[in-house]
N, C-alpha and C positions, 0 to 999 in steps of 0.2 A: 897270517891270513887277514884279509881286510875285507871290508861286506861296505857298500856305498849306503845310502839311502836310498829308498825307491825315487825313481826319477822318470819323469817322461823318454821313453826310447824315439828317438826320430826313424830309427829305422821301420819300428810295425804302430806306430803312435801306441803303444801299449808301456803301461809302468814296469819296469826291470830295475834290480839291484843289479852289480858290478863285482864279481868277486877275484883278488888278485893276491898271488904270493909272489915271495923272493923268496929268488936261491941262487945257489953257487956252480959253476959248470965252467971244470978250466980254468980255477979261479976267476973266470968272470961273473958279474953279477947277472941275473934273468930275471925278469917278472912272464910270469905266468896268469892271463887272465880272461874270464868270459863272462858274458851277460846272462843272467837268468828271469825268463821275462814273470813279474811278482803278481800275487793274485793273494787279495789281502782274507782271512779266514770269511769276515762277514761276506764279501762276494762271491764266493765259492760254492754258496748254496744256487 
């Protein structure tokens, strides 16, 4: 599993991490991956 850094999303201008794995299927390699848009504790309130 991999987790980006928060980062500006172009698609809603809102900050999102990146989270993506590898695996195997077929012996082919896959990445599997999706954006979850980040909301840091202190904004939350």
């Amino acid at each position: 599993m991999h987790v980006t850094k928060p980062y500006l999303s172009i698609n809603e201008a809102m900050p999102c991490v990146t989270l993506s794995v590898e695996t195997r299927s077929e012996g082919k390699r896959c990445v599997l991956c999706g954006d979850i848009d980040w909301v840091a504790e202190d904004d939350a309130e």
